[in-house]
C-alpha positions as CSV (number, residue, x, y, z in Angstrom):
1,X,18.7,-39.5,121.8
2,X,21.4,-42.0,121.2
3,X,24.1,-40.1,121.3
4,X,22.9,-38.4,124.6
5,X,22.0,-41.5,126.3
6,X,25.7,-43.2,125.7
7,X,26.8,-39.5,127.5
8,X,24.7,-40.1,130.3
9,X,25.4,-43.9,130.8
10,X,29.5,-43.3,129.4
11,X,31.3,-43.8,133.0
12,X,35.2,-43.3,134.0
13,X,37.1,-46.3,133.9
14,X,38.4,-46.6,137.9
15,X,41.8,-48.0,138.2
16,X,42.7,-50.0,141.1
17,X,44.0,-47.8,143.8
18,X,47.3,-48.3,145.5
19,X,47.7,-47.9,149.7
20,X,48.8,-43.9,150.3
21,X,51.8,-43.0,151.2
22,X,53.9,-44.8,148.7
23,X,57.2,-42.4,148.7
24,X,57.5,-43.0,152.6
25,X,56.9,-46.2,152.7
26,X,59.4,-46.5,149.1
27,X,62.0,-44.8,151.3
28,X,61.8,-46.8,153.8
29,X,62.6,-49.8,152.1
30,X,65.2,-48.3,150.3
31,X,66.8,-46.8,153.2
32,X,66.4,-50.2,155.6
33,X,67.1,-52.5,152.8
34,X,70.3,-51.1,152.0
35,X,71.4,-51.2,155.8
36,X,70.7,-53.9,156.3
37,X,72.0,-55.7,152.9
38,X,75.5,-53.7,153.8
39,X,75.3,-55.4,157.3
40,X,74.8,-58.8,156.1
41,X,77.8,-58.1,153.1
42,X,80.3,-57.3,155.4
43,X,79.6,-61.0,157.4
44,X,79.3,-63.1,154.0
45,X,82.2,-61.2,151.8
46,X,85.2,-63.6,152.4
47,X,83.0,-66.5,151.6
48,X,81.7,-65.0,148.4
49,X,85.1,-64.0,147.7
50,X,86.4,-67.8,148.0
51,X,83.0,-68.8,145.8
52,X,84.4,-66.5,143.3
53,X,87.8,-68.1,142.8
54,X,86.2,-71.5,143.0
55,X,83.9,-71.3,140.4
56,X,86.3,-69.1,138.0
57,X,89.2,-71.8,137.7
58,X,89.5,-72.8,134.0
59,X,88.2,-75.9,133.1
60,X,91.1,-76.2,130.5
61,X,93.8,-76.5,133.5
62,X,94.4,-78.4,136.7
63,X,92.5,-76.9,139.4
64,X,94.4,-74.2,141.2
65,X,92.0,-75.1,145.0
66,X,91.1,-78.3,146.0
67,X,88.3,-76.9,148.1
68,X,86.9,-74.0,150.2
69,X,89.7,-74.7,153.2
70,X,92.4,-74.5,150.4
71,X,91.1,-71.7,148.6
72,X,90.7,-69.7,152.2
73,X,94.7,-70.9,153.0
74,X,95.9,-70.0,150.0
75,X,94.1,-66.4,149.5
76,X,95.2,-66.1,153.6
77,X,99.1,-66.7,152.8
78,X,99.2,-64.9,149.5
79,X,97.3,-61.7,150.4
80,X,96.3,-62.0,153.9
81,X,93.1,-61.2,155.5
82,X,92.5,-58.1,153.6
83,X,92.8,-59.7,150.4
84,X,89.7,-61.6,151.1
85,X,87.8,-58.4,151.1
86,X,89.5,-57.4,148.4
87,X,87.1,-55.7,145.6
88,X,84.6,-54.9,148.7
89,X,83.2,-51.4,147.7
90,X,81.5,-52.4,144.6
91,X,79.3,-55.2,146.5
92,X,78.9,-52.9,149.1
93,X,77.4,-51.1,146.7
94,X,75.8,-53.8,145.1
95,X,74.5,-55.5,148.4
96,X,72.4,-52.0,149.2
97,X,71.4,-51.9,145.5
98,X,70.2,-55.7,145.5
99,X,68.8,-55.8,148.6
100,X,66.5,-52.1,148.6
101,X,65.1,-53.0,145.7
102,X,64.8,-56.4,146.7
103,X,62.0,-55.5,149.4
104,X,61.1,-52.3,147.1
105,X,59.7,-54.3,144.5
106,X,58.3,-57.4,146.6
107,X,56.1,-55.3,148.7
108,X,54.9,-52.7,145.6
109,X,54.3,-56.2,143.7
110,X,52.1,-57.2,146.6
111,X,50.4,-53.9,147.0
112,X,49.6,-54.3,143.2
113,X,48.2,-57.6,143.9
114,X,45.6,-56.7,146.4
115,X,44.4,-54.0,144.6
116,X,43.9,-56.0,141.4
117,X,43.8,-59.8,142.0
118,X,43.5,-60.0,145.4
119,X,41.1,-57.3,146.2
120,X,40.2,-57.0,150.5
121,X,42.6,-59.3,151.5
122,X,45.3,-58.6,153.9
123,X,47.6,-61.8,153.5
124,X,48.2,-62.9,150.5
125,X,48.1,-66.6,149.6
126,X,51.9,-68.3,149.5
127,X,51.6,-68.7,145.5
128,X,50.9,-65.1,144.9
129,X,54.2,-64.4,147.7
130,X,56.5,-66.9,146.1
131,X,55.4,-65.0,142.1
132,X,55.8,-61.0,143.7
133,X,59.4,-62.8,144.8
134,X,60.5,-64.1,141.9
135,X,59.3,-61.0,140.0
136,X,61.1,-58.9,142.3
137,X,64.2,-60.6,141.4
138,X,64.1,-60.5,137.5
139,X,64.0,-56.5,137.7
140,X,66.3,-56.3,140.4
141,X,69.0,-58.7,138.4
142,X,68.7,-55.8,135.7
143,X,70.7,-53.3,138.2
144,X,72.8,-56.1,139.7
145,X,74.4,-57.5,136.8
146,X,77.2,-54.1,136.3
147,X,77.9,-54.4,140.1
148,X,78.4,-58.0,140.2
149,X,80.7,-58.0,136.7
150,X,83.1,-55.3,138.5
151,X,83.2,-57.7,142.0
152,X,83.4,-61.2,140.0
153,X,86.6,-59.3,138.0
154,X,88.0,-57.5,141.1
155,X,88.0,-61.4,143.4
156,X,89.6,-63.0,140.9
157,X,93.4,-63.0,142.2
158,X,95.3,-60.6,139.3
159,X,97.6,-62.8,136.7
160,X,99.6,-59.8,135.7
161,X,101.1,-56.5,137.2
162,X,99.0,-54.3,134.4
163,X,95.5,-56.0,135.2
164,X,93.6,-52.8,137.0
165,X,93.3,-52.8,140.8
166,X,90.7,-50.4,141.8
167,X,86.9,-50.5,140.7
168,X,87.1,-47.4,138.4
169,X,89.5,-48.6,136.6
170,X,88.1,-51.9,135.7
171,X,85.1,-50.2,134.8
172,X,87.2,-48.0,132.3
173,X,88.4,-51.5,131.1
174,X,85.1,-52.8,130.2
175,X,83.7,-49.9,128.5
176,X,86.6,-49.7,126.8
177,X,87.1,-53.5,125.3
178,X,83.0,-54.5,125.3
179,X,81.1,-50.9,125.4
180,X,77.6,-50.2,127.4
181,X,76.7,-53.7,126.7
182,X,79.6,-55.4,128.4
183,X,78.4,-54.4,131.3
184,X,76.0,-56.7,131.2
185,X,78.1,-59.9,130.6
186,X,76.6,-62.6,132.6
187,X,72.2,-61.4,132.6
188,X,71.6,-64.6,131.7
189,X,72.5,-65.9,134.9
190,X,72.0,-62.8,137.0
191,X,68.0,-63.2,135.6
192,X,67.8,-66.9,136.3
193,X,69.7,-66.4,139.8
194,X,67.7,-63.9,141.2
195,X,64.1,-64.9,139.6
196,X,64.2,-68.3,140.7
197,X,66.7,-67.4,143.7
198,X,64.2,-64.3,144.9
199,X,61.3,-66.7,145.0
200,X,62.6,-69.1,146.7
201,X,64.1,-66.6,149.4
202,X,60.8,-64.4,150.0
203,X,58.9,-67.7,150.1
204,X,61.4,-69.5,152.1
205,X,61.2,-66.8,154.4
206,X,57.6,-66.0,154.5
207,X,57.0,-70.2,154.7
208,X,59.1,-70.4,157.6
209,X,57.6,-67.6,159.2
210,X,53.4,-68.5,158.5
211,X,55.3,-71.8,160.3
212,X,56.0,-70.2,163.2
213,X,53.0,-67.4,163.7
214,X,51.0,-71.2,163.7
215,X,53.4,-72.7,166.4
216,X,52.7,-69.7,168.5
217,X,48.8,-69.5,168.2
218,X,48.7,-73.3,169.4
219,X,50.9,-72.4,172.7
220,X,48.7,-69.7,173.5
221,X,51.1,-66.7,172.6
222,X,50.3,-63.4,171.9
223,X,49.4,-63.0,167.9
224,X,51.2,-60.5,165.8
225,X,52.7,-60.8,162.5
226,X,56.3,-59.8,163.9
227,X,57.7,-62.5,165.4
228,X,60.5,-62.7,167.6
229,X,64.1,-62.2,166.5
230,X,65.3,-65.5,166.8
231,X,62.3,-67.1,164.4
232,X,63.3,-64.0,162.3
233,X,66.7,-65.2,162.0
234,X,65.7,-69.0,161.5
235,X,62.8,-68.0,158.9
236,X,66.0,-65.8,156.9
237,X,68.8,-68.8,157.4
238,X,66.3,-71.0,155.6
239,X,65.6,-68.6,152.9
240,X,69.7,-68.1,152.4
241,X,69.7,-71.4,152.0
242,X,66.9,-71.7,149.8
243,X,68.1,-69.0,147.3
244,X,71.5,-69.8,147.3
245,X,71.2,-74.3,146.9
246,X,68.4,-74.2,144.2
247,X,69.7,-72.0,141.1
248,X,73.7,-72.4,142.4
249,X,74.5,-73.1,138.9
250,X,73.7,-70.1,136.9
251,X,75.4,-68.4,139.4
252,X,78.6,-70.4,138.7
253,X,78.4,-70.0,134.8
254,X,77.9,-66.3,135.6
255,X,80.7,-65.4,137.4
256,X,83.0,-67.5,134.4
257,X,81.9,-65.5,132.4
258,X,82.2,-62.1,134.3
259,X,86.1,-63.3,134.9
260,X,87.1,-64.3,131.1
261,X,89.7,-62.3,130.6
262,X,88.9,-60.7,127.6
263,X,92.2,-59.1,126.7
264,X,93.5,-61.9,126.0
265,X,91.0,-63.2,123.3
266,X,92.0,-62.5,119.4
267,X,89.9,-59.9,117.8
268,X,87.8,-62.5,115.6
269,X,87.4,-64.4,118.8
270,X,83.5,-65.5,120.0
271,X,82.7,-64.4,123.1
272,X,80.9,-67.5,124.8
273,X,77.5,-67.1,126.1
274,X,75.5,-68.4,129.0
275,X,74.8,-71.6,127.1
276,X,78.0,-72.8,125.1
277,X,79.5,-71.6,129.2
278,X,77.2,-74.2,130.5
279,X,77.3,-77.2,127.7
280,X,81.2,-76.8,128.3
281,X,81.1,-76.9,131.5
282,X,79.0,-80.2,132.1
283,X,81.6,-81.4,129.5
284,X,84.4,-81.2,131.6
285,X,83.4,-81.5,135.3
286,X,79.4,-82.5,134.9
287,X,77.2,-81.4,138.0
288,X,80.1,-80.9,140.5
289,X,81.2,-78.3,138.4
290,X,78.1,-76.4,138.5
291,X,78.3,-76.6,142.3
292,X,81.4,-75.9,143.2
293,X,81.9,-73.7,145.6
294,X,78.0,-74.1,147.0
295,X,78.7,-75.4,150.2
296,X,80.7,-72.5,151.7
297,X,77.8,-70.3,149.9
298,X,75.6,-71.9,151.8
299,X,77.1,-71.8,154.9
300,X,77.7,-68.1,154.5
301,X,74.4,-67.4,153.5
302,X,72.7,-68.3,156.4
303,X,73.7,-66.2,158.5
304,X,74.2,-63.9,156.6
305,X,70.7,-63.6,155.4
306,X,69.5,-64.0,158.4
307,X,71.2,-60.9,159.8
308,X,69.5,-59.3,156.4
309,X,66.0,-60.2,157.6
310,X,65.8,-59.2,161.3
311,X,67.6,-56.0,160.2
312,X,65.2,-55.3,157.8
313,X,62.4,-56.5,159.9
314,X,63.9,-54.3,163.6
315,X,63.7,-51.4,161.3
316,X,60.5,-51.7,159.9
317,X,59.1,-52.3,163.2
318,X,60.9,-49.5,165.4
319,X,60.1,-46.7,162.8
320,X,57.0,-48.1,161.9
């Protein structure tokens, strides 16, 4: 009798159920996420390219650019205006990558969320947005780190006639000197960058928005949750901002160590990491080291991510 009444009262465990349609909606945000982060690379690129040099100068010599106006005359005489898109294929790459799985992750983290923690509810609260961002960002920093290693090595302006031109060729370097895991030179900063960067951009973006959708209840407009394009655009210029000003420095002790030159290290030579990069670098130049460069980042970023957001958003709402 026991064992036939723990049959009969023995039920299936239900697991929360995700929204249907997954793979289309997966597609989607692969397919308009990487439009639209190719859109806003091509706008930001020279910046980033200047960002690059600026934060790569060796603390060990005087500095080669005295700021973002030097380092943009300078790049211009030397290589002219191609050179500042010089390198421009792997962040191409990298900007469809980055931002796809970007919008992937933060909309299957939320769809996660309401069917476990927030069960019945259509908007999530802004903590549980500001978490599905900043986990978003630690998986996507996984696939970005190879990308960014080849774009860091390929801005750098070369120092000698055998350094490898094309991105092929530096990725033959690296496997070559470091294996599979030099690849990955820089995670530490990639992780902390795009954790703490990705939260602040989704909730940047959705804070600005919930802003606005309340600015246009109280004057009587229409409600909907898309709002026009040019509160698109100011919610994404925030969030640029937002991800670009807050966790600037692990960014810039990234991309010195994703430009070492590691040919020229002896064989028993350390290779630094993320933290012996960063206690050197407050050493030497203290916080306006960590941030140097952050201004033109910034001002790139804006728009730039703005552009990101209401292409994004345009797509999302014209094929539905």
């Amino acid at each position: 009798m026991a064992t036939e009444h723990a049959i009969i009262t023995e039920r299936p465990m239900e697991l929360p159920s995700l929204p249907p349609n997954q793979g289309l909606e997966a597609m989607k945000d692969i397919v308009f996420g990487s439009a639209a982060g190719m859109a806003g690379k091509l706008i930001e690129y020279p910046f980033d390219t200047v960002k690059v040099r600026l934060q790569s100068q060796p603390e060990h010599l005087p500095l080669r650019y005295s700021g973002p106006l030097d380092c943009f005359r300078q790049s211009f005489a030397t290589d002219g205006f191609r050179g500042l898109y010089r390198g421009i294929s792997a962040p191409m790459t990298g900007a469809a990558v980055e931002t796809s799985c970007l919008f992937f992750s933060y909309r299957l983290i939320q769809d996660t969320l309401r069917a476990t923690v927030y069960p019945n509810v259509e908007h999530l609260p802004f903590p549980a947005l500001v978490a599905s961002g900043a986990l978003s960002g630690s998986i996507t920093s996984l696939a970005l780190t190879p990308i960014e290693l080849v774009k860091c090595k390929m801005q750098v302006p070369a120092e000698s006639a055998t350094k490898p031109s094309g991105p092929m060729a530096l990725v033959a370097t690296i496997f070559r000197q470091e294996g599979l895991r030099g690849f990955w030179r820089g995670q530490m900063g990639t992780l902390i960058r795009e954790t703490g960067g990705s939260a602040a951009w989704f909730g940047g973006y959705e804070g600005v928005s919930s802003l606005f959708r309340n600015y246009n209840k109280s004057q009587a407009r229409p409600a909907s949750d898309s709002l026009p394009v040019y509160q698109q655009m100011i919610a994404g210029a925030t969030a640029g901002i937002s991800y670009n000003f807050l966790f600037y420095p692990a960014d810039t002790i990234k991309s010195r160590m994703q430009t070492e030159d590691v040919s020229r290290l002896p064989a028993s030579a350390k290779r630094q990491t993320f933290w012996s990069v960063t206690k050197a670098l407050w050493r030497q130049q203290g916080l306006k080291g960590m941030y140097r460069g952050c201004g033109i980042t910034c001002a790139r970023s804006a728009p730039s991510s703005a552009f990101i957001f209401s292409v994004y958003e345009g797509l999302r709402q014209y094929f539905g």
